[in-house]
DOTORKE-969034 format. One record per residue (C-alpha): x, y, z; residue number from 0; residue in three letters. Coordinates in Angstrom, 3 decimals. Last residue first. Layout:
DOTORKE-969034
(node (X,Y,Z),NUM,'ala') ...
END
This chain:
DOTORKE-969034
(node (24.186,49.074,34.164),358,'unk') (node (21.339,46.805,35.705),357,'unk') (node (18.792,49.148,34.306),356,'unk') (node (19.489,47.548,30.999),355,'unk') (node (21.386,49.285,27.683),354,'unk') (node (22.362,47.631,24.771),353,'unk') (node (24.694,48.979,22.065),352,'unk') (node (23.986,48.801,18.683),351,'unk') (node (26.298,47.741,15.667),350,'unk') (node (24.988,47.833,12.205),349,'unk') (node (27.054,50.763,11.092),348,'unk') (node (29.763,48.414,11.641),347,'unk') (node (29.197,46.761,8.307),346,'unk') (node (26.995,43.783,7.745),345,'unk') (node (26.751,41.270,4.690),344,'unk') (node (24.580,38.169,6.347),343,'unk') (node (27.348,35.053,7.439),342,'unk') (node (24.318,33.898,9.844),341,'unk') (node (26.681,33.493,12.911),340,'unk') (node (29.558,35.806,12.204),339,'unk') (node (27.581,38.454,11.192),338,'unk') (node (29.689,39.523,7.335),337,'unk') (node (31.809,42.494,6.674),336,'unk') (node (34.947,40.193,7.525),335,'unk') (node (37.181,42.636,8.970),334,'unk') (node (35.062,45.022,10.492),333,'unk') (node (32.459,42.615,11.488),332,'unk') (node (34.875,40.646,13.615),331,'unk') (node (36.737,43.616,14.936),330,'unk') (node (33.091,45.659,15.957),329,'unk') (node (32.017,41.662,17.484),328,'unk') (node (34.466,40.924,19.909),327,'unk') (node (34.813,44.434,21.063),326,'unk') (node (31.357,45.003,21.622),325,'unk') (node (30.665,41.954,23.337),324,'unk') (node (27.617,39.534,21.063),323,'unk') (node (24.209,39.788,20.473),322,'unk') (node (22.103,38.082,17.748),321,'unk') (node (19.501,40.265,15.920),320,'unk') (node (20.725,39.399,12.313),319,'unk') (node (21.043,42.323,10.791),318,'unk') (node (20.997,44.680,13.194),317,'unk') (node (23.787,43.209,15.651),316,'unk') (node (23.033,43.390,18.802),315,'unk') (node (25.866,44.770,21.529),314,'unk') (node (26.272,43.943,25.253),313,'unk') (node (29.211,45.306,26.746),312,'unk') (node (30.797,42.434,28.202),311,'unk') (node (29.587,39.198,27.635),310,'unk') (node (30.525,36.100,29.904),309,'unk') (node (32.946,34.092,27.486),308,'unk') (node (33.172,31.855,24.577),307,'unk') (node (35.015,34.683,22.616),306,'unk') (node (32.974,34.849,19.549),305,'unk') (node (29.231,33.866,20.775),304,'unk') (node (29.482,35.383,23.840),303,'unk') (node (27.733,34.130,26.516),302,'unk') (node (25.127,35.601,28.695),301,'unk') (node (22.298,33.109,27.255),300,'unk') (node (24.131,29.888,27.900),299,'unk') (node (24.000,27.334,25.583),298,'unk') (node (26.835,28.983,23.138),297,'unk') (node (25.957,29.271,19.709),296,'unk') (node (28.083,28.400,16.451),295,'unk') (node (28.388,24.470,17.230),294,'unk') (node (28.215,23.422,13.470),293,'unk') (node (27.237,19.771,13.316),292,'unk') (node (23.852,20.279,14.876),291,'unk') (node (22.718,19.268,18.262),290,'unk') (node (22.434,23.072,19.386),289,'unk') (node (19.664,23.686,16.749),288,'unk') (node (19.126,26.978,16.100),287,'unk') (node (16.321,29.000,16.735),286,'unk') (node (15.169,31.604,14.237),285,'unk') (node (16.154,35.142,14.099),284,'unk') (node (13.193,37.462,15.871),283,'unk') (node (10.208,38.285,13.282),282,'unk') (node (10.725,40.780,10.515),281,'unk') (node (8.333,44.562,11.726),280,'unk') (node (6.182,44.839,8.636),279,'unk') (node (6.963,46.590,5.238),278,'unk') (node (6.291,50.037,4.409),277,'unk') (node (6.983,50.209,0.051),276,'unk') (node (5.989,53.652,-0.477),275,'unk') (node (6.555,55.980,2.672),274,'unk') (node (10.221,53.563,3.167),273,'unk') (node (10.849,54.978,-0.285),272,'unk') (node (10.159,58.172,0.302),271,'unk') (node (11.993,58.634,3.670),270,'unk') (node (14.993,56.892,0.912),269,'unk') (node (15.028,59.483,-1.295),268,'unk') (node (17.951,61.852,-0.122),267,'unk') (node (19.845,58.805,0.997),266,'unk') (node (19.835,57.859,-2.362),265,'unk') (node (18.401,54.084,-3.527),264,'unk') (node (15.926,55.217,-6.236),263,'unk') (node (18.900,57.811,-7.487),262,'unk') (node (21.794,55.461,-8.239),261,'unk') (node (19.090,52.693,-9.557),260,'unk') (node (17.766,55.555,-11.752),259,'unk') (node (21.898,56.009,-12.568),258,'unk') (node (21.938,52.329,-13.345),257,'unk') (node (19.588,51.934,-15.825),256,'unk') (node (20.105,55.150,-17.482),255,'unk') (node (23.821,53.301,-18.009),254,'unk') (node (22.655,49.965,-18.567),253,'unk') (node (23.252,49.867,-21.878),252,'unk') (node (26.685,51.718,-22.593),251,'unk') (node (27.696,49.789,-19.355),250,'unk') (node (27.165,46.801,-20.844),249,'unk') (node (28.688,47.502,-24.389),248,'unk') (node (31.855,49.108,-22.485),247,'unk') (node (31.768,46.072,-19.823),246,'unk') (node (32.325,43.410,-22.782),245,'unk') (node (34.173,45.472,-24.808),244,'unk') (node (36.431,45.349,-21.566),243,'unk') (node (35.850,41.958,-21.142),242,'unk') (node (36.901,41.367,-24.854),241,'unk') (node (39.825,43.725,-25.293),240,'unk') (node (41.333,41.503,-22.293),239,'unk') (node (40.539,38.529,-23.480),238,'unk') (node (42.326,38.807,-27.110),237,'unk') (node (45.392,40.674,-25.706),236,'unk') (node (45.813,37.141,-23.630),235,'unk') (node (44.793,35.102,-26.814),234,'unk') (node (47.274,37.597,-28.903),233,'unk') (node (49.944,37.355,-26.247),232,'unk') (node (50.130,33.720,-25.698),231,'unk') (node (50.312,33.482,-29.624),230,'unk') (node (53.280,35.467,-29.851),229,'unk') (node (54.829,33.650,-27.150),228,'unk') (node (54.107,30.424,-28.857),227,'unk') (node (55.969,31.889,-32.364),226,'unk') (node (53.929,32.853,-35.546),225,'unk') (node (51.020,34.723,-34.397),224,'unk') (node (48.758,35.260,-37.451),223,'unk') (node (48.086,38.891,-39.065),222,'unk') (node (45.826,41.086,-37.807),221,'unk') (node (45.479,43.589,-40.833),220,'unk') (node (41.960,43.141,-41.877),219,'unk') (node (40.798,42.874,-38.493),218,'unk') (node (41.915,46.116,-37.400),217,'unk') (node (40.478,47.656,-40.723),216,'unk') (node (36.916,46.317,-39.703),215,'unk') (node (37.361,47.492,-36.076),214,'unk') (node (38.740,50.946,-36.897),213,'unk') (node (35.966,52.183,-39.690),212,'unk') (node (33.872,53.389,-37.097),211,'unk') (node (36.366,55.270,-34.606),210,'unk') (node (37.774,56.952,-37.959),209,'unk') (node (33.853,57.715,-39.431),208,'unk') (node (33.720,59.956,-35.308),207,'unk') (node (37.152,61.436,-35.304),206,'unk') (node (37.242,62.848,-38.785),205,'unk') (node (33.424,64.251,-38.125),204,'unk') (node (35.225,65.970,-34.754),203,'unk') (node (34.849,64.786,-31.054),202,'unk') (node (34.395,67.406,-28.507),201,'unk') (node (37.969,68.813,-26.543),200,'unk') (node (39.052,67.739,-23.182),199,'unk') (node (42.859,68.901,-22.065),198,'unk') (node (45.923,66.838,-21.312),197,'unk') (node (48.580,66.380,-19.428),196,'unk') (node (47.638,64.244,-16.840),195,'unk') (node (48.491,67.087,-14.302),194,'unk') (node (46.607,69.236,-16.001),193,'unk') (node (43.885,66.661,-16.631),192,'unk') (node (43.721,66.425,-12.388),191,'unk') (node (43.252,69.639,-11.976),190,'unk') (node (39.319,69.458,-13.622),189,'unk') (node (37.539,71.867,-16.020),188,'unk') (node (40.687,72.324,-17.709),187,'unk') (node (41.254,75.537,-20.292),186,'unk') (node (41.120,77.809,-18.018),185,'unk') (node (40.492,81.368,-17.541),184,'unk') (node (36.984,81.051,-19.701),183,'unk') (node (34.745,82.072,-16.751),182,'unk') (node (33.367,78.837,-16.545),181,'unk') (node (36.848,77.028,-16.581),180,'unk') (node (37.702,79.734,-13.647),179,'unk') (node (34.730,78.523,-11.850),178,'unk') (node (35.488,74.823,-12.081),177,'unk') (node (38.940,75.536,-11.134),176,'unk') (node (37.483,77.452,-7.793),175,'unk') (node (35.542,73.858,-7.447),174,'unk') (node (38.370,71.231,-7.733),173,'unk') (node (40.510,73.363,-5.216),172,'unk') (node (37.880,73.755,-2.879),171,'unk') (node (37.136,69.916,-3.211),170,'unk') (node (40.787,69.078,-2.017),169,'unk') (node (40.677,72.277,0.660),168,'unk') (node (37.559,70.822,2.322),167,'unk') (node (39.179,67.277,2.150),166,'unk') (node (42.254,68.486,3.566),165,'unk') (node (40.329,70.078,6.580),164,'unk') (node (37.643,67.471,7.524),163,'unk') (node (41.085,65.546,7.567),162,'unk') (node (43.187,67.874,9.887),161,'unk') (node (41.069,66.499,13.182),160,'unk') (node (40.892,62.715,12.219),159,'unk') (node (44.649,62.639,11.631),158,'unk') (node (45.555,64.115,14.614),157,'unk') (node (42.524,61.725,16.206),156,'unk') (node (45.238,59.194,14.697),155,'unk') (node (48.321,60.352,16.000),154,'unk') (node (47.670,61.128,19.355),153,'unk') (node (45.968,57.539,20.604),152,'unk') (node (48.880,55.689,17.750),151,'unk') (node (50.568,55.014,21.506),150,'unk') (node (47.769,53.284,22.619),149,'unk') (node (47.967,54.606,26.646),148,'unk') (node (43.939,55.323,26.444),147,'unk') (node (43.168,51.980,25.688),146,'unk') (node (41.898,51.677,22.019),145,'unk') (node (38.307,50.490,21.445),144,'unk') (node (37.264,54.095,23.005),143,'unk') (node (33.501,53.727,21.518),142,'unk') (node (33.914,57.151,19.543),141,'unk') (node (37.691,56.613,18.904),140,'unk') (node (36.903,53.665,17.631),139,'unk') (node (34.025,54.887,15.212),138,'unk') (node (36.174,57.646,14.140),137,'unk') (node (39.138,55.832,13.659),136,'unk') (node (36.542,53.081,11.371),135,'unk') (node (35.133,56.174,9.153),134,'unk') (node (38.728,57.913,8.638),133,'unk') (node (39.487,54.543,7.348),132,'unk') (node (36.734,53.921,4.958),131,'unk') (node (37.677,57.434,3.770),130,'unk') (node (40.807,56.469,2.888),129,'unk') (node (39.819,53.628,1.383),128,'unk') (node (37.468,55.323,-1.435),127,'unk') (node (40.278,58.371,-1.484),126,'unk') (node (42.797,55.223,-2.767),125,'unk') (node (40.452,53.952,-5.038),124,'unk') (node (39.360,57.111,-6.435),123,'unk') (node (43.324,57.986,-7.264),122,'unk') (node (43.618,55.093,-8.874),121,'unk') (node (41.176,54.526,-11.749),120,'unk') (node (40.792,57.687,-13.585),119,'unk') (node (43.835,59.672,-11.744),118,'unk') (node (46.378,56.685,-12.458),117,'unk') (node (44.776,55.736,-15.917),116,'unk') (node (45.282,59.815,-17.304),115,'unk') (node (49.066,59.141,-16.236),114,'unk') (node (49.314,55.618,-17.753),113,'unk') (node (47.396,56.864,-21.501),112,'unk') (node (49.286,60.678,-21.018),111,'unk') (node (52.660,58.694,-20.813),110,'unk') (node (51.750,56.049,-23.427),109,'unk') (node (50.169,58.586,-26.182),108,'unk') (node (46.563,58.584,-26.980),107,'unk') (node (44.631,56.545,-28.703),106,'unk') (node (44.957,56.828,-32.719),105,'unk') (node (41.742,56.589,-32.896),104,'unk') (node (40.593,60.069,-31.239),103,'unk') (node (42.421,61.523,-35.062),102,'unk') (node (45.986,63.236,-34.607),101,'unk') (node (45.611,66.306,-37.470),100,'unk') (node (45.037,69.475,-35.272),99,'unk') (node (46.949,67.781,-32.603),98,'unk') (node (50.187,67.864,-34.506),97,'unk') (node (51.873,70.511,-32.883),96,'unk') (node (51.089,68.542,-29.159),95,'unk') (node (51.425,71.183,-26.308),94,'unk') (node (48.406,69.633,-24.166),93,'unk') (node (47.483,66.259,-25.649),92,'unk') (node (43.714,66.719,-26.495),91,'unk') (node (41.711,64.111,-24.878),90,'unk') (node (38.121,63.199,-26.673),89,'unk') (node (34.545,63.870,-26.293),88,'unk') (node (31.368,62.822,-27.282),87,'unk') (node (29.517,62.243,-24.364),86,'unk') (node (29.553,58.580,-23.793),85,'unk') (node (33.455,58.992,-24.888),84,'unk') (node (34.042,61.129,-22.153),83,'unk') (node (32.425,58.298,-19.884),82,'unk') (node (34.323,55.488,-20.840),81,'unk') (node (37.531,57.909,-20.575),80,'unk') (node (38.920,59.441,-23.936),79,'unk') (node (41.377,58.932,-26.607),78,'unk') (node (39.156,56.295,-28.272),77,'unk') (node (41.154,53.522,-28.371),76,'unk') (node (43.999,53.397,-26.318),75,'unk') (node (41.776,55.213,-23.735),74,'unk') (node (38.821,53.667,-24.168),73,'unk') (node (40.378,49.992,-23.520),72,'unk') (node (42.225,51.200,-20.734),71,'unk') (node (39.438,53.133,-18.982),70,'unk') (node (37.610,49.424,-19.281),69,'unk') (node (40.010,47.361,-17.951),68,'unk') (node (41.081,49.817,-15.039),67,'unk') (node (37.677,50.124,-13.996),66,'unk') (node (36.919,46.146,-14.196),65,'unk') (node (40.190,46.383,-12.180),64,'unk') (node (39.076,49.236,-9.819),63,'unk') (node (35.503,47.358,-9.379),62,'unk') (node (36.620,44.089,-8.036),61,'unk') (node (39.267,45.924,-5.367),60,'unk') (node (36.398,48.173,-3.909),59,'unk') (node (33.930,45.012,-4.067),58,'unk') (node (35.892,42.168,-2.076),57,'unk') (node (33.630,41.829,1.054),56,'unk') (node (30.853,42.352,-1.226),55,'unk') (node (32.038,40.158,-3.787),54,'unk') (node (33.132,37.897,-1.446),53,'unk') (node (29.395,37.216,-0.033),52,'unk') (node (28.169,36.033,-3.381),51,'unk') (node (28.309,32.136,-2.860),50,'unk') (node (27.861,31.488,0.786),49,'unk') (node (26.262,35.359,1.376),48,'unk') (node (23.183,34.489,-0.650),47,'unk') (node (20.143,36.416,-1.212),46,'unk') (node (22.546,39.111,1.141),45,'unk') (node (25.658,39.048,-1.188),44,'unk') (node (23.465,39.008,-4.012),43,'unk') (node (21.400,42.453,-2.937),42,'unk') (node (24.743,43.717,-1.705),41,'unk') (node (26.360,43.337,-5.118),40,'unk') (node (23.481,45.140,-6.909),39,'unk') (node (23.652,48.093,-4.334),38,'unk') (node (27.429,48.161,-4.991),37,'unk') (node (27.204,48.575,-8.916),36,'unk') (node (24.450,51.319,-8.483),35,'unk') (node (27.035,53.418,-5.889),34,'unk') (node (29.638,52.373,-8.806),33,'unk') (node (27.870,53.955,-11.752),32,'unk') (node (26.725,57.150,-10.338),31,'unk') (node (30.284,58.698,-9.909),30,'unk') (node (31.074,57.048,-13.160),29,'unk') (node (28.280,59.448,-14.909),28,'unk') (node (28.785,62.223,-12.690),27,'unk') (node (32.203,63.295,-14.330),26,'unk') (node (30.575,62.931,-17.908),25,'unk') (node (27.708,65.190,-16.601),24,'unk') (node (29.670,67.491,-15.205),23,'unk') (node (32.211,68.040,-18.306),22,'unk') (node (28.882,68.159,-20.702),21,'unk') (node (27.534,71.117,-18.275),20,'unk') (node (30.920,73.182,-18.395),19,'unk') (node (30.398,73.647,-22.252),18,'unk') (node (33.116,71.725,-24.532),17,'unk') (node (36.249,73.314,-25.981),16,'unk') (node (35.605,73.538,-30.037),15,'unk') (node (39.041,75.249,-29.878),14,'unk') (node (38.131,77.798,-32.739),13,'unk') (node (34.766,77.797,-32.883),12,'unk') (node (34.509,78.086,-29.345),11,'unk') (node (31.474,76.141,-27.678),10,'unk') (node (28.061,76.961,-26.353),9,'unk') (node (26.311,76.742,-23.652),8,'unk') (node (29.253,78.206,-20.856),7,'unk') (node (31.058,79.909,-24.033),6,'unk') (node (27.669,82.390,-24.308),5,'unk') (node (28.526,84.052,-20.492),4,'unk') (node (30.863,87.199,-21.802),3,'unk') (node (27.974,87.742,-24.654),2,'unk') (node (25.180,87.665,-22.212),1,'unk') (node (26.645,90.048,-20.101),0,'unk') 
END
């Protein structure tokens, strides 16, 4: 037994194919860098929404191109994500004769480099949204926003039936290749390097004093642009390589960092962190001035802030405490992420109805 389950610790001598616990921790590490990320963003956005509030509203698209700048930079450089490289680790081109002697510096080739960017960078971004909107049908569908002759009515709770489904059967297919890489069946932890083309493999001596010796020989041989063009594309080459050194030598930093940011702000530990740092009740939002130069409240009590009219549907939002109509207010906040009187970062999550005997 112990002898069929010694390749999970240790690796093969002849493939040198890393254990199952370095390919989960490299996958995590991303995974715990962008809740982290978002938590910092929303801490600006809400100290001061005027200046910082379109990073918030902006985030997903923000991160995927620092993302994309980054996995580039490793991956033409290092043969290997930000994170693979963290751990030592390279990408092997599957059915390359020559991959005994190609060193992690060489980078790897253009159709693994664009294929291996696609499900790095992509792919997360598109499931990120996707989920976002799963989250916003459900939440209509929950407070009926659509009239009940909406044509898209069928279609979407459809879609909101079978995707519990093709999510289960997305991770199931992630996990029973997990099992078989534990078993030794396969040689990817992950699908998604199959279809990239490529398999994970640790980094050798060669690798490591080649990856050190690069930057000094690189600017030994950069010669100097001759034509404008040329020089447009060595500053723009230039800027690039240096915000994504830039984020590599950050990240590479404030990696621990970020994780025990990851983990202090969990769902899973937040009943201990409300047990720890118990603050009192905020007062009401304060008063403002009618008289001023940006009319934003109506005088009467029952009207609605957004649509100037009697409210229907009476719903506060958290943040702020102001009450608007449901409708009104759910669109607003879902497409600006923001209370439309105080401009605080909000999501629809923040929404609650009110209730009086009068109903």
């Amino acid at each position: 037994m112990a002898e069929h389950g010694a390749h999970i610790t240790t690796a093969s001598v002849t493939d040198d194919q890393p254990s199952i616990f370095e390919v989960v921790a490299q996958d995590s590490l991303m995974t715990a860098v962008r809740p982290a990320l978002q938590h910092v963003v929303k801490v600006l956005a809400e100290s001061n929404p005027t200046h910082y509030g379109f990073l918030w509203r902006w985030f997903d698209e923000i991160f995927t191109l620092l993302d994309l700048l980054l996995q580039q930079h490793y991956l033409s450089r290092t043969s290997a994500s930000f994170s693979e490289n963290f751990y030592g680790l390279k990408r092997i081109v599957m059915g390359d004769t020559h991959k005994s002697q190609r060193l992690a510096s060489a980078g790897l080739p253009k159709q693994q480099l664009w294929k291996s960017i696609m499900f790095l960078v992509l792919l997360p971004y598109l499931k990120v949204k996707l989920e976002k909107l799963v989250s916003s049908l459900r939440e209509e569908d929950e407070y009926s926003i659509h009239p009940p002759s909406s044509r898209w009515k069928r279609f979407y709770r459809a879609f909101l039936a079978a995707y519990p489904f093709v999510n289960m059967a997305w991770e199931g297919w992630f996990l029973v290749q997990q099992l078989r890489y534990i078993l030794g069946k396969a040689q990817h932890h992950s699908p998604l390097l199959r279809l990239a083309g490529v398999q994970l493999g640790r980094l050798t001596v060669q690798d490591i004093q080649a990856l050190e010796h690069k930057p000094a020989k690189a600017s030994m041989m950069q010669q100097p642009a001759r034509s404008v063009s040329e020089k447009i594309k060595s500053a723009l080459k230039k800027a690039v390589g240096g915000v994504a050194l830039s984020l590599s030598t950050g990240l590479s930093v404030g990696v621990f960092f970020l994780q025990f940011l990851d983990w202090w702000y969990s769902s899973e530990n937040q009943e201990t962190i409300k047990s720890l740092t118990a603050l009192p009740t905020p007062p009401p939002p304060v008063h403002l001035d009618y008289n001023s130069d940006s009319p934003l409240l109506p005088k009467m009590k029952t009207v609605c802030p957004l649509c100037r009219k009697t409210r229907v549907n009476d719903t506060v939002l958290a943040t702020s405490g102001y009450v608007f109509c449901y409708r009104c207010v759910f669109h607003y906040v879902r497409s600006h992420q923001a209370c439309p009187i105080t401009g605080y970062p909000t999501e629809v999550q923040h929404l609650i109805k009110l209730y009086s005997p009068d109903n």
